[in-house]
ZAMARGU-4260 file (C-alpha; in steps of 0.2 Angstrom, whole numbers, plus 5000, padded with zeros to 4 digits):
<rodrens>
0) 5000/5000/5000 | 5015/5012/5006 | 5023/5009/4988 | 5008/5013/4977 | 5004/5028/4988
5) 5023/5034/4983 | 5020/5028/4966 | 5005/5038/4964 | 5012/5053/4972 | 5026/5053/4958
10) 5015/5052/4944 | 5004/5067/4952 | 5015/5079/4954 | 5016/5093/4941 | 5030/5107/4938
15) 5039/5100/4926 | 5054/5089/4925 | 5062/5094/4942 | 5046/5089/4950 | 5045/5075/4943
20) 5062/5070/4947 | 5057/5076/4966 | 5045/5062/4966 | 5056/5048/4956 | 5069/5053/4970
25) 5057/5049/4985 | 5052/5034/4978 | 5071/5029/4976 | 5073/5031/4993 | 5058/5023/4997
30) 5063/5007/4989 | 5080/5009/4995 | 5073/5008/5012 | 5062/4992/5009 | 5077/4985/5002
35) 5085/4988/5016 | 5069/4982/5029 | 5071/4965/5017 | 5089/4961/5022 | 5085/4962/5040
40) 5070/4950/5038 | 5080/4940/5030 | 5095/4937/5041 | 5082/4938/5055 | 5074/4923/5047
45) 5088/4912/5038 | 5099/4905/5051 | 5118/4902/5045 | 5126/4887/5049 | 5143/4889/5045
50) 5145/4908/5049 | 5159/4908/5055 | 5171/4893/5046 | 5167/4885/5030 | 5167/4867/5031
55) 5185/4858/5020 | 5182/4851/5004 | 5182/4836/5010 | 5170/4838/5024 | 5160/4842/5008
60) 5164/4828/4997 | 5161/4816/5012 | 5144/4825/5017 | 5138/4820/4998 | 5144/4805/4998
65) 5133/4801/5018 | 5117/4809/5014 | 5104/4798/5012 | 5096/4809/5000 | 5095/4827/4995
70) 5082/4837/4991 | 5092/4848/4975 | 5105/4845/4967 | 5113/4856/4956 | 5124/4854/4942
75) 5137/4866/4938 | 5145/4879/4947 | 5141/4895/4937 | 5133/4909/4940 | 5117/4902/4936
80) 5123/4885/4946 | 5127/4894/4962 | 5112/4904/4963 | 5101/4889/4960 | 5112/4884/4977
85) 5109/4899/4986 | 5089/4901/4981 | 5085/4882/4985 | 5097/4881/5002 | 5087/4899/5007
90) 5070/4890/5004 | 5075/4877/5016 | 5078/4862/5004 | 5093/4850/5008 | 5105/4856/4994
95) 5120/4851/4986 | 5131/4859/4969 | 5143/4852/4960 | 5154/4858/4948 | 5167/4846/4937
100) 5181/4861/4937 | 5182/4877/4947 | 5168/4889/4952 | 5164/4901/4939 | 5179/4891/4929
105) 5169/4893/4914 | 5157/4909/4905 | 5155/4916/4922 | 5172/4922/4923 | 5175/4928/4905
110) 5164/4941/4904 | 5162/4960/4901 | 5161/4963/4919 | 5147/4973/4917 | 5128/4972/4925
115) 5118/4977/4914 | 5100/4978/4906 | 5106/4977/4889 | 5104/4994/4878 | 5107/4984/4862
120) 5091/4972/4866 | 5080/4987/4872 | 5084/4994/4857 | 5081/4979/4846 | 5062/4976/4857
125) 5057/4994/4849 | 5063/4992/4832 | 5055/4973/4831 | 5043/4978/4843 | 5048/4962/4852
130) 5038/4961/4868 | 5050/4946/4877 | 5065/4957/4872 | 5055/4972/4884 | 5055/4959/4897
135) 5071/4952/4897 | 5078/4970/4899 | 5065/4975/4914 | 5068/4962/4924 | 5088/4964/4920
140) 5085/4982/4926 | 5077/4977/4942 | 5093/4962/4946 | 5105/4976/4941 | 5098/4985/4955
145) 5098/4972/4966 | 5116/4965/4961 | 5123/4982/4967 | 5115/4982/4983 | 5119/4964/4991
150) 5136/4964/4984 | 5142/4983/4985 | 5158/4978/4988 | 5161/4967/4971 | 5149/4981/4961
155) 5147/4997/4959 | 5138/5011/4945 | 5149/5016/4929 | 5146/5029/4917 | 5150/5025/4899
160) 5152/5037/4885 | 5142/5035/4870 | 5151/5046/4857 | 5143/5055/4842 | 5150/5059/4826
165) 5135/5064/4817 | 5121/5077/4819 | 5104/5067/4816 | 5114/5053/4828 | 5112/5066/4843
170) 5092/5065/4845 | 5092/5048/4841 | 5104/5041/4853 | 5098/5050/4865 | 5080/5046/4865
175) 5086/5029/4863 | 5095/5031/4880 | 5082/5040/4888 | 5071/5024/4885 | 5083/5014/4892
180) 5083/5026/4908 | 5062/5027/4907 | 5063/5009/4907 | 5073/5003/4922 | 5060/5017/4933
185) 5065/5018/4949 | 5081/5007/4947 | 5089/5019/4939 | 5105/5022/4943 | 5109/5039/4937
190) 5098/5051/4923 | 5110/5049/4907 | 5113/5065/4901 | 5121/5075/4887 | 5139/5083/4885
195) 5146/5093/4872 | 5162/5092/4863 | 5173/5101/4874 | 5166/5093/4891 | 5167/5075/4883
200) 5183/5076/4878 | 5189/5085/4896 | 5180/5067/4904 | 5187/5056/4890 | 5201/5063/4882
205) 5208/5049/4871 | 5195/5051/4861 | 5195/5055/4841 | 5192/5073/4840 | 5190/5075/4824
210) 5169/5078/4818 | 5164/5073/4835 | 5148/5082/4839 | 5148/5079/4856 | 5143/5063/4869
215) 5129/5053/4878 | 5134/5047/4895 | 5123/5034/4904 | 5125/5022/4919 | 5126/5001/4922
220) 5133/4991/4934 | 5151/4986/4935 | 5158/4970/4945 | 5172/4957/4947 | 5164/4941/4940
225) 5172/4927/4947 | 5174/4935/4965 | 5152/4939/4962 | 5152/4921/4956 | 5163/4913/4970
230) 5153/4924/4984 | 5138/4918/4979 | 5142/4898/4980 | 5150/4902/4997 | 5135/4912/5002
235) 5124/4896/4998 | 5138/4887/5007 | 5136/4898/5023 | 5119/4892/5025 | 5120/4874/5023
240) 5122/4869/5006 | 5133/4858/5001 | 5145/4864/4987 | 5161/4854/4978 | 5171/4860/4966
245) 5182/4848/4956 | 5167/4833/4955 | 5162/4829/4938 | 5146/4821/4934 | 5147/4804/4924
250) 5131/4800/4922 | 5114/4802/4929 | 5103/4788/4939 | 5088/4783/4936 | 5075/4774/4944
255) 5058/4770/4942 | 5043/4780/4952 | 5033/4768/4959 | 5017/4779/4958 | 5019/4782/4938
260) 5028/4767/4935 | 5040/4778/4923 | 5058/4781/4923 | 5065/4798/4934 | 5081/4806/4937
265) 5086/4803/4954 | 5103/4809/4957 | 5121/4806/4949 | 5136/4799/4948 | 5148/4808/4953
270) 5169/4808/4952 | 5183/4817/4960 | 5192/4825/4949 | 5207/4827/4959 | 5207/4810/4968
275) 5198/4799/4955 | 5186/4791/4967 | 5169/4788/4962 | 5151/4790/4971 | 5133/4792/4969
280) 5122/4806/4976 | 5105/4803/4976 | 5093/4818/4975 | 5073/4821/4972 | 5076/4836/4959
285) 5092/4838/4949 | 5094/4854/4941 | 5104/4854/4926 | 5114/4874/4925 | 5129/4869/4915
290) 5129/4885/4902 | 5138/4880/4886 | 5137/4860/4893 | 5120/4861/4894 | 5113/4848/4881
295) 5129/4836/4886 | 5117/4832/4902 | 5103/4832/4895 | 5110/4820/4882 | 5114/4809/4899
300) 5094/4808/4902 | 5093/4805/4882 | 5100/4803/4868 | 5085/4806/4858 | 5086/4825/4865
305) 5087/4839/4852 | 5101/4853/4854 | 5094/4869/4860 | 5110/4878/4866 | 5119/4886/4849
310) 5136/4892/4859 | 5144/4909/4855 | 5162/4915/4857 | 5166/4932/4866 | 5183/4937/4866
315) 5192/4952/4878 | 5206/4959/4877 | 5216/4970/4893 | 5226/4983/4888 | 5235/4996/4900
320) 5224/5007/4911 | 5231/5023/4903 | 5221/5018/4886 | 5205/5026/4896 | 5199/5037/4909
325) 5199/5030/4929 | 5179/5030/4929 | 5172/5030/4912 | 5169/5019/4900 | 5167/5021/4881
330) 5153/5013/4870 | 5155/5008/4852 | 5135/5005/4847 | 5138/5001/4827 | 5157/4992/4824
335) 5162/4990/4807 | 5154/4973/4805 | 5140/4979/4816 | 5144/4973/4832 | 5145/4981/4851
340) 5160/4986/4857 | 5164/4991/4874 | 5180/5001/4881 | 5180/4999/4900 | 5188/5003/4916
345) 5192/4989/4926 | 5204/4983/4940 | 5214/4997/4935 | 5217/4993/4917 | 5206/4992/4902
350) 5194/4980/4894 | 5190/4979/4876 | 5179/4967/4869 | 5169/4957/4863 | 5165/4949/4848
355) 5152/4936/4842 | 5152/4923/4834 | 5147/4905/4831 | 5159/4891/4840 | 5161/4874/4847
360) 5159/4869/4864 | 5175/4866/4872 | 5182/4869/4891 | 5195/4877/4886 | 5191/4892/4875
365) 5206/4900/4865 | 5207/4917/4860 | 5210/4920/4842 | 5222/4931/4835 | 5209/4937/4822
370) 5197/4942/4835 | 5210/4952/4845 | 5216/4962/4830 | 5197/4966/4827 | 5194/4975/4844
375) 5212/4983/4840 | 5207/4991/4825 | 5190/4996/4832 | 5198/5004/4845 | 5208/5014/4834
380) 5195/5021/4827 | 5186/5029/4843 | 5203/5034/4850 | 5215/5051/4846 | 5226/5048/4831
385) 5241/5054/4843 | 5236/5039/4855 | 5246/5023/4845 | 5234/5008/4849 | 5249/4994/4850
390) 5249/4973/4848 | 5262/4973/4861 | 5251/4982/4874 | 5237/4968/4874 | 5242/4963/4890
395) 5228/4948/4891 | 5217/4939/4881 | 5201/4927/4882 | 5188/4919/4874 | 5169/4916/4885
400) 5159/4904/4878 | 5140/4912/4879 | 5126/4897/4880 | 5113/4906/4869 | 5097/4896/4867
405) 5092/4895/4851 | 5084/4885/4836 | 5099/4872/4831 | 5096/4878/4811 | 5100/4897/4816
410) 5117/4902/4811 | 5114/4922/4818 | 5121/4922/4833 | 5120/4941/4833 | 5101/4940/4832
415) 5098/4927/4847 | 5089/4933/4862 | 5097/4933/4874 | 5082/4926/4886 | 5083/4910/4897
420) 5072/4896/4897 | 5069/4883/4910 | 5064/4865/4905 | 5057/4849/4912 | 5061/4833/4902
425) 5050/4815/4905 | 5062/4808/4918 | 5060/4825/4926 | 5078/4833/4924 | 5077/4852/4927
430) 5086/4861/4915 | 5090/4880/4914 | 5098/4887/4900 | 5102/4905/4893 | 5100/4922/4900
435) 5115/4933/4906 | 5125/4937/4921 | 5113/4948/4926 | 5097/4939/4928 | 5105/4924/4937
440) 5093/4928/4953 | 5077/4929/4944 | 5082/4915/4935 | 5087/4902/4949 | 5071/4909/4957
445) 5060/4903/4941 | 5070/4888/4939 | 5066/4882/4960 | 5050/4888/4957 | 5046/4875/4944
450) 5057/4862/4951 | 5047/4862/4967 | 5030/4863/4957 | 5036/4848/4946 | 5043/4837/4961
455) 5031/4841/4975 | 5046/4848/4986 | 5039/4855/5004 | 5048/4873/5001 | 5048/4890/5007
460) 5045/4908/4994 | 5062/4914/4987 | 5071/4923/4999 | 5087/4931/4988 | 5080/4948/4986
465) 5091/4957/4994 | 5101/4943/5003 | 5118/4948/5006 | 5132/4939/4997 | 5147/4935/5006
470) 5159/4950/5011 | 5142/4961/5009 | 5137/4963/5025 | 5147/4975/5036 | 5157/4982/5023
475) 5159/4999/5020 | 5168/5012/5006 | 5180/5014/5022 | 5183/4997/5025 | 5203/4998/5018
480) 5206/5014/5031 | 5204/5000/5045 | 5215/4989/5038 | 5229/5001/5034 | 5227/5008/5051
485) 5225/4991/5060 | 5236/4979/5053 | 5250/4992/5042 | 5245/4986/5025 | 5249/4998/5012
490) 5232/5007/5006 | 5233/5001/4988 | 5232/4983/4994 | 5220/4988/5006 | 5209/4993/4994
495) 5211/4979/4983 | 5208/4967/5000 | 5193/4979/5006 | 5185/4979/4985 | 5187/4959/4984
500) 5185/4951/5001 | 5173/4964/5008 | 5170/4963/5027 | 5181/4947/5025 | 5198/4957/5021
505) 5200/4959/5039 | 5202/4937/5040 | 5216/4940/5025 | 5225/4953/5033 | 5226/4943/5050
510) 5235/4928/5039 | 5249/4940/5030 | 5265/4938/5034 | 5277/4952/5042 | 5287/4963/5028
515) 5301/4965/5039 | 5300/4984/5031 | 5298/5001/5040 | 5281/5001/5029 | 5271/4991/5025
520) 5271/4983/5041 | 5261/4965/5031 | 5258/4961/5015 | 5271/4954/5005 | 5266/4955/4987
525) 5266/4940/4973 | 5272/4953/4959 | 5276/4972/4963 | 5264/4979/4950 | 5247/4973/4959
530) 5241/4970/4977 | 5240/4953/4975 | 5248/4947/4994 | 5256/4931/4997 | 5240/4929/5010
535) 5226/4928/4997 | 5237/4912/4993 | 5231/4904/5010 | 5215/4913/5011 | 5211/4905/4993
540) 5211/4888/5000 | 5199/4891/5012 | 5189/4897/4998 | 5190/4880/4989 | 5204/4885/4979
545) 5214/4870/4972 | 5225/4873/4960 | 5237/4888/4954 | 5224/4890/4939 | 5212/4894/4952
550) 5221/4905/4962 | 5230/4917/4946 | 5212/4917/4936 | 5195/4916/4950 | 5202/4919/4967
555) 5213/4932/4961 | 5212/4942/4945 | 5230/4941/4941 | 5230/4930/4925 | 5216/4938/4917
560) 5226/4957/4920 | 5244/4953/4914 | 5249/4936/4909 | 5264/4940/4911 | 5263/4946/4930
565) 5254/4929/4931 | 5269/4920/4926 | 5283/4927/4936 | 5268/4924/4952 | 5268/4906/4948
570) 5282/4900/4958 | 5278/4907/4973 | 5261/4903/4973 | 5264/4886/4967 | 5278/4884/4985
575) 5264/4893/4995 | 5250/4881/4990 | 5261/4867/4989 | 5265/4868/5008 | 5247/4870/5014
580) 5241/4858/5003 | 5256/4843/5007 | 5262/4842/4988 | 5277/4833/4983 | 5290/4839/4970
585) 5280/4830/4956 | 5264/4839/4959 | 5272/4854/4964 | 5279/4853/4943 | 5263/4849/4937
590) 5254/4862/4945 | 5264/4874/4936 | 5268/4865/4919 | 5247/4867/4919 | 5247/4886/4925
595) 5258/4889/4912 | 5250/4881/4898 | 5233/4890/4903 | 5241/4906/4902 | 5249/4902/4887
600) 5234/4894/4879 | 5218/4903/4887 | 5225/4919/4891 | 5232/4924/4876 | 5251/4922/4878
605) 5249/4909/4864 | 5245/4923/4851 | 5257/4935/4857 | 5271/4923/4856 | 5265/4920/4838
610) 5263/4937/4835 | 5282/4941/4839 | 5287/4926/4828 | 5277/4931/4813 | 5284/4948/4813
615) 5303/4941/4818 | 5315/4933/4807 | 5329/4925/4817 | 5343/4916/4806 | 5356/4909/4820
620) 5361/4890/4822 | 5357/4882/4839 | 5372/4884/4846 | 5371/4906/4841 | 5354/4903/4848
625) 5358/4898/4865 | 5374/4909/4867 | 5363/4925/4864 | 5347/4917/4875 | 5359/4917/4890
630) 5367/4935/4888 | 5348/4939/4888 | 5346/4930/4905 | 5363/4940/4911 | 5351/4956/4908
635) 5337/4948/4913 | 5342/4944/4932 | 5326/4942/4939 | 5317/4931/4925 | 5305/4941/4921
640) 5305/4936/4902 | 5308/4952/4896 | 5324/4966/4898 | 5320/4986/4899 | 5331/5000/4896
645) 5334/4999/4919 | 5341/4981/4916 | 5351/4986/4904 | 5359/5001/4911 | 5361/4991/4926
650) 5371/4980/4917 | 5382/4994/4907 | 5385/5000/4924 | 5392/4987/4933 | 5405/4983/4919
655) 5410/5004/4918 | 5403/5007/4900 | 5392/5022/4898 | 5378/5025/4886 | 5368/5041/4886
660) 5350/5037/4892 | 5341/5045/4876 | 5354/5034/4866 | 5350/5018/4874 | 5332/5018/4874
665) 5331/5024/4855 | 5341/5008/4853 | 5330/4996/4862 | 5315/5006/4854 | 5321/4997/4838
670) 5323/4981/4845 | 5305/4984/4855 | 5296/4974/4837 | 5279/4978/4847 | 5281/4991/4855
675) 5277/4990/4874 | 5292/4995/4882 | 5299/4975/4886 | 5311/4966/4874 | 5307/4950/4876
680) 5318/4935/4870 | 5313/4933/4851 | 5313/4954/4848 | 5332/4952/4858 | 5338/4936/4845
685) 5330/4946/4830 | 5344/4959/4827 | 5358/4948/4830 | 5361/4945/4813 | 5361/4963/4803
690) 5373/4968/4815 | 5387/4953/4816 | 5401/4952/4828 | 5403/4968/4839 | 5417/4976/4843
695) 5416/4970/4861 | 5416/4953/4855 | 5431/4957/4844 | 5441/4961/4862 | 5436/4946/4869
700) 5440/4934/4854 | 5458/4944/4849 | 5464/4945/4835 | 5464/4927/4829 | 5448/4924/4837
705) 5454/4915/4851 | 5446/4919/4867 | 5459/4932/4877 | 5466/4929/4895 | 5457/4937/4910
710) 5441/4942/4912 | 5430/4944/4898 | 5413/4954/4895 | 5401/4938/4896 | 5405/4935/4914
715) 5394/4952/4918 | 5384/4951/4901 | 5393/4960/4888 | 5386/4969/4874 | 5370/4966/4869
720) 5373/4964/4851
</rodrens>
């Protein structure tokens, strides 16, 4: 009653659009309040059993393996998955999730990273007058909303700059923004609004300025995906759901209801990957959320099932934060192949992406050079001709696998909604497939809700509006200025503890080590570029980490910012988890040999390696070959994999020879093939060659090319050819 009175009080009110806006603001903060009155009745209601310490892993796997019977169980450990969990643990239902690899290992973690309603399908429902694409961005609308608020420390609102080049494109972006606004009510965020040429270019200033007309800014969400992913599994986790990551589904068990006489899915059985050991779980409902893996189990309850996911590759690609603005991001609505591209903020550094395109379903998406040279050039075309858009500065690079539901004979994937759809097979295997990272909630809750209805499950109403996910609750945008004063952790880690962990940061700051420094006083770092602490390390495990691939790519972002920061972490993160977790020298090896390769493979070091060789042409013999790779590693003292004009001079310095600073890094700029300030290995072979034995060489090997007595140049690294 409260609501519709503040409803109709907003649509009353005359004067204009300030009035107006009056109104719409009470009623935000009407909302804001019931929001806030839900949390409270829901914590006052759900009780938390483990709130304090999460069971092991294998206090997990052995619970599945005891229970009698569960009352859900749910496949795959997505964002979809998890809060399938979290919704059917809430409605008090016996509730257990399983994922074959890591939580949010798959499309959960590869995305944009935005919340959003979607601009593009709101625009498509008015232009098709496409009624289900209207809903599916509504209800976005309202989860983006509520997305931000249960998690504020994973999320938060980011403007985007829509730029115009043409006149007639003004009024029409505009209104088509506007819409977008209208649509998501009293969810909206922020009112878009317009900026001229001069103030757009002040916010975003790498922009082209030639014919720009001016910019449209408006507001979505913002989050780390596989932090939101994690926190909601361990969320569902907290209140009695049992979750495993690493337990792969072989098939599905059947049995006959003795009441119909027909065949029903009644559980699975189960393998642990890491051990190999098999089990059953028995279950009344199981719900199939496996994203792109989708028709795999639903192929396990029959074979005579027709495909209805058609799967979709997205690629991104990082480059370095100085690329755009700290708090806006940059919106291409019409690519030169008429796809979206987005130009984003995050974690410090900047996202570019995605493409779309047909694919086939595989764990281990690749990035393809093509793709990354496609987001290249469009960025070049939205950016300042004086800002040179560089291979070499593509830091990072991955394909997401998007589970589109479609009919199997379309070959658009462009044209797809993007909706969800939850399904019942015969044997009674719930499956839901599609949707976005948005609309997980309001999909888990449609997806219990017909599960319940379909198995006759005693359950409670949907209780995760306005739940707060892990870390939520009692965090604040101060949190870091407590743990910099209480435990003498620098404040840029602090932030990154307090943005990622939320009110949990304070349990990782407990764990980290002494410096042995005047400041910081904790918190040694894995690399010294990022905030990553050795700590997170210990605290991953907790969080069911278990492997290195968990800990650079979900638990921390590392992997997925700078592959090669990831790499030169792996060690140590390898020795840190290897200790806690009791692994010998062999699995220690493996561990990284399979970190590497996923780096290499999944995170596009593959297709800058290939990038380097395409453009380099090294004719040395083997024996030339590993002569000039260890004078690279005498420069390279800290195996990073790369040499900069600091090693160098280093180098020149210990052995007396002076360069002029201008002279050097001119030099290494030629050698620099892709141009990101690093020479790595094949740029430092390439030159080797054109310019033939130096003169320092010529000392060393006298005059009849015999090596001379006394110390030579290659003991300290010599000349770098």
């Amino acid at each position: 009653m409260a609501f519709r009175k503040a409803l109709k009080r907003t649509v009353i009110i005359g004067g204009g659009a300030a009035a107006t806006y009056f109104g719409l603001s009470q009623l935000i903060e009407y909302k804001k309040t019931q929001a806030r009155l839900a949390h409270v009745a829901a914590e006052a209601e759900l009780k938390a059993p483990f709130a304090d310490e999460l069971p092991s892993r294998q206090a997990q796997l052995t619970t599945l393996k005891t229970t009698d019977e569960f009352d859900v169980l749910v496949i795959g450990g997505g964002a979809t998955g998890a809060g399938c969990a979290l919704d059917a643990v809430t409605r008090n239902l016996k509730t257990a999730l399983i994922e074959r690899s890591d939580f949010s290992s798959g499309t959960s973690s590869r995305s944009t990273k935005l919340i959003h309603g979607g601009v593009r399908y709101l625009q498509k429902a008015i232009m098709q007058l496409d009624y289900e694409q209207y809903k599916m961005v509504k209800e976005a609308l309202h989860e983006r909303a509520n997305l931000l608020e249960i998690a504020p420390h994973l999320s938060a609102p980011l403007p985007i700059m829509l730029p115009v080049y043409k006149w007639w494109q003004l009024p029409y972006y505009w209104a088509g923004i506007k819409m977008y606004d209208l649509v998501a009510g009293i969810y909206c965020l922020k009112s878009s609004y317009v900026l001229g040429k001069t103030k757009a270019l002040e916010l975003f200033p790498m922009l082209k300025k030639d014919k720009l007309v001016g910019a449209i800014v408006y507001y979505d969400g913002q989050h780390n995906d596989a932090r939101m992913n994690l926190a909601i599994a361990l969320t569902a986790g907290r209140y009695g759901a049992t979750i495993a990551n690493y337990t792969e589904v072989i098939q599905l068990l059947k049995t006959n209801d003795p009441k119909t006489g027909k065949e029903k899915v009644c559980g699975a059985r189960c393998r642990d990957v890491i051990t190999g050991k098999e089990f059953d779980v028995k279950a009344k409902c199981v719900i199939n959320a496996t994203g792109p893996f989708t028709d795999s189990v639903r192929k396990m309850d029959s074979q005579e099932t027709a495909n209805i996911c058609q799967p979709s590759a997205g690629v991104h690609i990082v480059i370095p934060g100085y690329y755009s603005p700290d708090n806006m991001g940059l919106l291409d609505p019409a690519t030169s192949d008429g796809r979206v591209i987005f130009f984003l903020p995050w974690e410090k550094m900047t996202i570019a992406g995605t493409t779309d395109s047909p694919t086939s379903v595989t764990a281990h998406p690749i990035p393809g050079e093509d793709d990354i040279n496609f987001i290249l050039n469009e960025v070049r075309n939205y950016l300042s001709a004086d800002v040179e858009v560089r291979r070499g500065d593509v830091l990072a690079a991955w394909s997401g696998i998007r589970p589109l539901v479609t009919n199997p004979n379309s070959k658009d994937t462009q044209s797809i909604c993007r909706n969800h759809i939850v399904s019942i097979s015969e044997r009674g295997l719930v499956t839901i497939a599609g949707g976005k990272w948005t609309t997980y909630r309001s999909m888990a809750e449609e997806t219990l809700d017909a599960a319940i209805e379909a198995h006759n499950l005693s359950a409670e109403q949907c209780k995760t509006v306005g739940l707060m996910l892990e870390g939520g609750k009692g965090w604040t945008p101060t949190t870091y200025i407590r743990l910099v004063q209480d435990y003498g952790l620098e404040v840029e880690v602090a932030q990154h503890l307090a943005s990622t962990y939320g009110a949990k940061a304070y349990e990782v700051a407990k764990m980290a080590q002494v410096t042995g420094q005047r400041w910081p006083i904790v918190g040694k770092r894995l690399v010294s570029e990022f905030p990553y602490i050795e700590s997170e390390v210990l605290y991953a495990i907790k969080e069911y980490a278990c492997t290195a691939i968990d800990v650079i790519a979900r638990r921390t972002r590392l992997g997925f910012l700078n592959v090669q920061a990831a790499d030169e972490a792996l060690p140590r993160i390898v020795q840190i988890m290897g200790k806690e977790l009791g692994w010998n020298h062999e699995k220690s090896t493996a561990e990284l040999e399979a970190a590497k390769r996923f780096l290499y493979h999944e995170m596009g070091y593959r297709s800058r390696s290939e990038q380097l060789t395409k453009t380099t042409d090294i004719n040395l013999n083997n024996q030339e070959v590993v002569r000039y790779k260890k004078r690279f590693q005498k420069f390279d003292k800290e195996s990073k994999g790369f040499i900069t004009t600091i090693d160098v001079q280093q180098v020149l310095d210990s052995i007396n020879v002076n360069i002029d600073e201008n002279a050097l890094h001119e030099i290494l700029n030629e050698v620099d093939l892709n141009k990101n300030g690093q020479v790595e290995i094949d740029e430092f072979l390439q030159p080797v060659d054109d310019l033939g034995t130096t003169a320092d060489e010529r000392r060393e090997e006298g005059p009849s090319g015999r090596q001379p007595s006394g110390n030579s140049h290659e003991d300290c690294g010599g000349n770098s050819g």
